[in-house]
C-alpha positions as CSV (number, residue, x, y, z in Angstrom):
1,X,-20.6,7.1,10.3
2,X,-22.7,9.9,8.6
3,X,-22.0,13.6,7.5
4,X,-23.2,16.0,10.1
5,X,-23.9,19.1,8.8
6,X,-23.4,20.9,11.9
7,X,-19.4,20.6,10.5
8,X,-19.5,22.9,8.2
9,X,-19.4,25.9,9.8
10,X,-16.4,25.6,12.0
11,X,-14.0,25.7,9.1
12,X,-15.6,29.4,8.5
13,X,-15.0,30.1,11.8
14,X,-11.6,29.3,11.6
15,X,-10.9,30.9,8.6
16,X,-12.0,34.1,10.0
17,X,-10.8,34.0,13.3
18,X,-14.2,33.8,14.7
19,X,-13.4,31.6,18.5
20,X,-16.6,33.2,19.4
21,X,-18.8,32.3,17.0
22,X,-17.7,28.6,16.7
23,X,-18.5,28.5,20.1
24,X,-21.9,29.5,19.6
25,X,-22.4,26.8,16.9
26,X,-20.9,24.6,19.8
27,X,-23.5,25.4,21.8
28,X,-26.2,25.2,19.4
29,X,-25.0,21.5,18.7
30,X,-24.6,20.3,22.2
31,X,-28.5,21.8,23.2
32,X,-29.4,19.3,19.5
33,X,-27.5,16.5,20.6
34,X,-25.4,16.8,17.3
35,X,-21.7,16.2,18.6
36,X,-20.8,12.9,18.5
37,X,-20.1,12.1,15.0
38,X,-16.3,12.1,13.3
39,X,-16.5,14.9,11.4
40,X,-18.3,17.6,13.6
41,X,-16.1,16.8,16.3
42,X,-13.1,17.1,13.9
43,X,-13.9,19.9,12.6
44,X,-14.7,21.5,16.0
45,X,-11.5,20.2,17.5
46,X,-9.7,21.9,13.9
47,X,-11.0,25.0,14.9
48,X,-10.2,25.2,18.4
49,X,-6.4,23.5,18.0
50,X,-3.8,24.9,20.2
51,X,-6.1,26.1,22.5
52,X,-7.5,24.1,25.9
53,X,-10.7,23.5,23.9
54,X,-9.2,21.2,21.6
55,X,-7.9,19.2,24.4
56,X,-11.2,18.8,25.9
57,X,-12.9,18.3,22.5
58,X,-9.9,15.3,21.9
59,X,-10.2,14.1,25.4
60,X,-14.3,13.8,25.2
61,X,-14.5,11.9,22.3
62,X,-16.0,8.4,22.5
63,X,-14.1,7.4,19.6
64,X,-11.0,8.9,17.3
65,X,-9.8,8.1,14.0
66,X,-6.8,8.9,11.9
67,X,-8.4,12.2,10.7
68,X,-8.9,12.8,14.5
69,X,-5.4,12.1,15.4
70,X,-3.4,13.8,12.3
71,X,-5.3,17.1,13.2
72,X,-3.9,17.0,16.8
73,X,-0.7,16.4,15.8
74,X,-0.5,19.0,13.0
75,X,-1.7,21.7,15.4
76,X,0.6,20.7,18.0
77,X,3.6,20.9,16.1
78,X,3.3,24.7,15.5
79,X,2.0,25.3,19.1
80,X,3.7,23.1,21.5
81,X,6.5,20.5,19.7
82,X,7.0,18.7,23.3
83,X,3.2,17.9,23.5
84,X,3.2,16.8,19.3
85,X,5.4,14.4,20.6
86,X,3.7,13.5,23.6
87,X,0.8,12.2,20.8
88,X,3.0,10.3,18.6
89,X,3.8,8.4,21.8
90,X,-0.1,8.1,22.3
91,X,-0.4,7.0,18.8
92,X,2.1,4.3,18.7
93,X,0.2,3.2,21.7
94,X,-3.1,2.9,19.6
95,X,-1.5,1.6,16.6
96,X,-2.5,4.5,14.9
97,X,0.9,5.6,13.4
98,X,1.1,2.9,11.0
99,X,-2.1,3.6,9.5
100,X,-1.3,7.4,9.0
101,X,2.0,6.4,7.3
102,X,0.2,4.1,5.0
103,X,-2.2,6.9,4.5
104,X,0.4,9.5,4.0
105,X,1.8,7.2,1.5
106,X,-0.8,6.5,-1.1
107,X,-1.7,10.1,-0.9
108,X,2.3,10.9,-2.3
109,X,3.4,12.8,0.6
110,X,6.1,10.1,1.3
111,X,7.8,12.8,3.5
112,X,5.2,13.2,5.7
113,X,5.0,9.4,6.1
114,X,8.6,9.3,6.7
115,X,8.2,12.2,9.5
116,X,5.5,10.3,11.7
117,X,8.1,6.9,11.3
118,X,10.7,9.0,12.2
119,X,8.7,10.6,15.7
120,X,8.2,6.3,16.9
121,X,10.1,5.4,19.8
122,X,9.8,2.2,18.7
123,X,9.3,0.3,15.5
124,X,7.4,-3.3,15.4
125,X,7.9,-5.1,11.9
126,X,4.7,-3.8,11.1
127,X,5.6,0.3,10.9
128,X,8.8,-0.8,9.1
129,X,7.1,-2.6,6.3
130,X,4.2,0.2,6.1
131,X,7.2,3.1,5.8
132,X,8.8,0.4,2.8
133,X,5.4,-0.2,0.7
134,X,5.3,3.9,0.7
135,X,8.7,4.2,-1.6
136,X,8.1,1.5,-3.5
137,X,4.9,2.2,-5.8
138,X,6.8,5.9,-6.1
139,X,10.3,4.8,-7.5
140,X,12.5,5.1,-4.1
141,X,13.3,1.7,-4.4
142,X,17.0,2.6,-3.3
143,X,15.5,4.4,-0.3
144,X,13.0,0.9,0.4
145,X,15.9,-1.3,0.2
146,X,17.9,1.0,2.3
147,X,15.6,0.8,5.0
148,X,15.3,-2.7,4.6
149,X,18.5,-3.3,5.4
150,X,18.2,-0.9,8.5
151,X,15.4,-2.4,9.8
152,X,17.4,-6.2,9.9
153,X,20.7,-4.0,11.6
154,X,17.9,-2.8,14.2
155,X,17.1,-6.3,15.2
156,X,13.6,-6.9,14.0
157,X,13.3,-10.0,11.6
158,X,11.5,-9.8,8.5
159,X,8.7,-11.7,7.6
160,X,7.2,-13.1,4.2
161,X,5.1,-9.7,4.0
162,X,7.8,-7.7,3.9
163,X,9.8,-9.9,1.7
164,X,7.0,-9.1,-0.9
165,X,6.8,-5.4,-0.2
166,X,11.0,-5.7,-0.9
167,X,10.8,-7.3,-4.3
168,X,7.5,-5.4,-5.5
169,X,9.6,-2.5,-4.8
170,X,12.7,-3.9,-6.8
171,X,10.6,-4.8,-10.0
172,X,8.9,-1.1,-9.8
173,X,12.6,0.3,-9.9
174,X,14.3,-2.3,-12.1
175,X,16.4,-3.4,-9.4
176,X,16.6,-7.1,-10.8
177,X,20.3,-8.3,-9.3
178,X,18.9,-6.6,-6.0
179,X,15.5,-8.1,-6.1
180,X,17.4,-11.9,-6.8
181,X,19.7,-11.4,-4.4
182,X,16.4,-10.6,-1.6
183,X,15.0,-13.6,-2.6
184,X,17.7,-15.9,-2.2
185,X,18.8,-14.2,1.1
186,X,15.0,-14.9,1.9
187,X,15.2,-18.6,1.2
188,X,18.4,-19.1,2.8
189,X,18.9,-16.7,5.8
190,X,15.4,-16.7,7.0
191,X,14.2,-20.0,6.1
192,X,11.0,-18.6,4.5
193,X,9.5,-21.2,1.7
194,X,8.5,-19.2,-1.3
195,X,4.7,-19.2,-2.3
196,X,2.4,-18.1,-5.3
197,X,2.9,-14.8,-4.0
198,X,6.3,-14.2,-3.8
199,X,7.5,-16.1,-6.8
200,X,5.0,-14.3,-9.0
201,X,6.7,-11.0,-7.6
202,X,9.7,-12.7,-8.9
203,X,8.4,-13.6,-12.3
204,X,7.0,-9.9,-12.5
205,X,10.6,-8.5,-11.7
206,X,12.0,-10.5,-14.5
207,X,9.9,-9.8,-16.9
208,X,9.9,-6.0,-16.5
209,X,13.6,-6.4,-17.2
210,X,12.8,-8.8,-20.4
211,X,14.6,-11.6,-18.9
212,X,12.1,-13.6,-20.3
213,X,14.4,-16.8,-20.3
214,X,15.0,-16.4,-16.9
215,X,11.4,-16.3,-15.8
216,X,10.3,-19.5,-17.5
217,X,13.1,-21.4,-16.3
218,X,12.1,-20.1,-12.8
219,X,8.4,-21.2,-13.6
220,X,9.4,-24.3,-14.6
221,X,11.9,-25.1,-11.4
222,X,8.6,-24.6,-9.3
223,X,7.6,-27.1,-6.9
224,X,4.4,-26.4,-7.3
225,X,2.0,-26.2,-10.3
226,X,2.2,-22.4,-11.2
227,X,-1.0,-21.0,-11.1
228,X,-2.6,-18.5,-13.7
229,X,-1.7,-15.5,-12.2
230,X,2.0,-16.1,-12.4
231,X,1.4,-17.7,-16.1
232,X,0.1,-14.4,-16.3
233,X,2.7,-12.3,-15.6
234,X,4.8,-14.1,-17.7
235,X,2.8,-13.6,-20.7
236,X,2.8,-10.0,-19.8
237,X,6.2,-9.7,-20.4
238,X,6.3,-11.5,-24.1
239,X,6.0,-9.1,-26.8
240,X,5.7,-12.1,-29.0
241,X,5.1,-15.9,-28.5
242,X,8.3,-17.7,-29.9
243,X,9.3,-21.3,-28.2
244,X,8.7,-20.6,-24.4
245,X,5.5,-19.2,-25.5
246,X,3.9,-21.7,-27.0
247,X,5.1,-24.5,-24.7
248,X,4.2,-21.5,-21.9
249,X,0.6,-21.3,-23.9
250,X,-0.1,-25.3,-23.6
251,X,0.5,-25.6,-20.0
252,X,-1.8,-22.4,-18.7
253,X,-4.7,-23.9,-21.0
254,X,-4.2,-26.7,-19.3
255,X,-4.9,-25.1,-16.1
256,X,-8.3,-24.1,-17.7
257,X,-7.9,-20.4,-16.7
258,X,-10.9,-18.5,-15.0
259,X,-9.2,-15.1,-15.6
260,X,-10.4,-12.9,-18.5
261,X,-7.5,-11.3,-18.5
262,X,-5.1,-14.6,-19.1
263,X,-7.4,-15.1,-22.7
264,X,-6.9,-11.3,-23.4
265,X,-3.3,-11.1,-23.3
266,X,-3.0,-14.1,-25.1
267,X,-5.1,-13.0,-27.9
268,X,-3.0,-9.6,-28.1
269,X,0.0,-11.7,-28.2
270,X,-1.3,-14.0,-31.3
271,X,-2.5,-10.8,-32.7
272,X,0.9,-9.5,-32.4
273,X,2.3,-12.4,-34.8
274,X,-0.4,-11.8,-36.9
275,X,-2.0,-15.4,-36.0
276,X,-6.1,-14.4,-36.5
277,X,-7.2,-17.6,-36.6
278,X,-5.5,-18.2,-32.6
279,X,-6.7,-15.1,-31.8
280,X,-10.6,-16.0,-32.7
281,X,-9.9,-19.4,-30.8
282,X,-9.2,-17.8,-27.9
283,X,-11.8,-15.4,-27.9
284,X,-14.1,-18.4,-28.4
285,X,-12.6,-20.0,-25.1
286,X,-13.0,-16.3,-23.5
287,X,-17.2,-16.6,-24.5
288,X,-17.3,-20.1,-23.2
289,X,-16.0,-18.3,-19.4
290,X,-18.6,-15.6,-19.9
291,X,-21.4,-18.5,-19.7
């Protein structure tokens, strides 16, 4: 995909009302062989929307896009409602809705996201867990819990991926009882083995809360060896090294960690207690990494 400049005029055109002249450019870009590309034929279809043009313009693409697919719907819902949701319908059928909610998501606009979830006829596991990971990075972990729970009264099953979107959204929020209570429902209700994954979101929950007790006892009950990335959470979450963290310290040097970041936040910890000569050890062990 490249940037056309034959793109650029049409939002001019639109801006000043010009159908005419955006139709000449039009021309002047089929004669060239120009269309083709996303964004002149976004940015034609932009101009045209609510009109039959834009329908052709959508219609005669080769290929379409989110970009391609939001501006449709956007004009549409002004114009002609019934025919905006004539294109969610189209979308679900493309899998493009669950992309746009995602999208709409990162970008903050959790209400749009939530509209185009809303517009589905019908939600796979998929669209549910895309509409969940939007609240959760944003602090509605009420609202991601909430529709959790809807989505199980609906019938669909959740899977691991969406146990992990759950719990991420639980330790961004403090929901700790909440987030425990997931994982054990998890375990026992949907027979779903935890991995590295989910009991480092688990490790991560507790130790936003300080529950640093907790979260080395649940380290410890692993069947599995921990890896570094949960060892690392964990140290994330001590202010200083105490007990657990030194007995926590001897078993992820075992491991032999690859991860700068595992030395670093060990060094800030010792350097926290005031320990320099730990700290220059471990900086020592971070230049032997480095080679």
């Amino acid at each position: 995909m490249y940037y056309n400049p034959m793109s650029s005029p049409y939002p001019v055109c639109k801006t000043n009302n010009s159908l005419s002249c955006g139709e000449l450019i039009h021309g002047l870009a089929l004669k060239h062989g120009v269309l083709g590309s996303y964004y002149a034929d976004n940015a034609l279809m932009d101009m045209c929307i609510g009109l039959n043009e834009a329908d052709r313009c959508f219609c005669g693409m080769l290929e379409t896009n989110i970009i391609t697919w939001n501006t449709m719907v956007a004009g549409y819902e002004k114009s002609d409602p019934y025919e905006a949701l004539n294109l969610y319908s189209r979308m679900e059928s493309k899998g493009v809705a669950n992309a746009l909610i995602d999208v709409y998501a990162k970008c903050g606009s959790i209400m749009s996201s939530f509209k185009i979830f809303s517009g589905m006829s019908s939600k796979s596991v998929i669209s549910w867990t895309s509409m969940i990971i939007g609240y959760g990075p944003h602090r509605h972990g009420k609202e991601a819990l909430e529709l959790f729970d809807e989505m199980v009264r609906s019938g669909v099953r959740p899977d691991q991926i969406v146990f992990v979107v759950v719990l991420n959204a639980c330790s961004y929020t403090g929901l700790v009882d909440e987030g425990l209570r997931y994982f054990k429902s998890m375990v026992s209700d949907y027979n779903i083995t935890p991995d590295q994954e989910i009991y480092g979101c688990i490790v991560d929950l507790l130790g936003r809360a300080g529950r640093v007790k907790e979260e080395y006892e649940l380290i410890d009950s692993m069947s599995f060896i921990p890896d570094e990335s949960i060892w690392g959470a964990f140290f994330g979450s001590c202010k200083a090294l105490g007990e657990l963290g030194k007995l926590a310290t001897n078993r992820v040097l075992e491991l032999r960690p690859s991860v700068a970041g595992t030395y670093l936040t060990l060094a800030n910890i010792y350097a926290a207690d005031g320990k320099w000569g730990d700290v220059a050890w471990i900086r020592k062990l971070l230049r032997k990494i480095g080679k």
